[in-house]
C-alpha positions, 0 to 999 in steps of 0.5 A, a space after each residue: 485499453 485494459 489496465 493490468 493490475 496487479 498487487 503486493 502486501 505492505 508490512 507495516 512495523 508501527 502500530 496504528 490504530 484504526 484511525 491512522 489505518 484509515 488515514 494511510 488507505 487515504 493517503 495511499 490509495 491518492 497516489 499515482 497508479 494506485 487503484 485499491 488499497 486495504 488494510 487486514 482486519 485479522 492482521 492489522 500490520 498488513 496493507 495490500 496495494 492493488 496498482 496499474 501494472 503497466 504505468 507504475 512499479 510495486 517499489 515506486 508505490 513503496 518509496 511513496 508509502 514510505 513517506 508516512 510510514 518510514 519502516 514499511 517493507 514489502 512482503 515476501 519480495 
């Protein structure tokens, strides 16, 4: 059966740098649904989340997300 991905933009408040961007693309990318995970080179407070659709919610990765990063929002939801 077909996965159907789909995917949001992350606005991250805080300031990390390019190790902790790594650190979070670890530990996003090791939580359920999750399929990719990247952080924008040209604006570095945005993350984008590729997830399985059919299983998993764009919010419920969020609240996740939100545990390391208590300000994260999702853009233009």
């Amino acid at each position: 059966m077909d996965k159907h991905i789909s995917d949001f933009m992350v606005h991250v408040h805080e300031e990390l740098s390019p190790q902790e961007q790594n650190d979070m693309e670890d530990f996003v990318i090791n939580q359920p649904g999750v399929v990719g995970v990247g952080f924008s080179t040209s604006h570095p407070h945005l993350m984008t989340v590729a997830y399985d659709a059919d299983d998993y919610t764009a919010h419920s990765i969020l609240t996740h997300i939100r545990e390391r990063v208590v300000g994260a929002e999702m853009v233009g939801l």
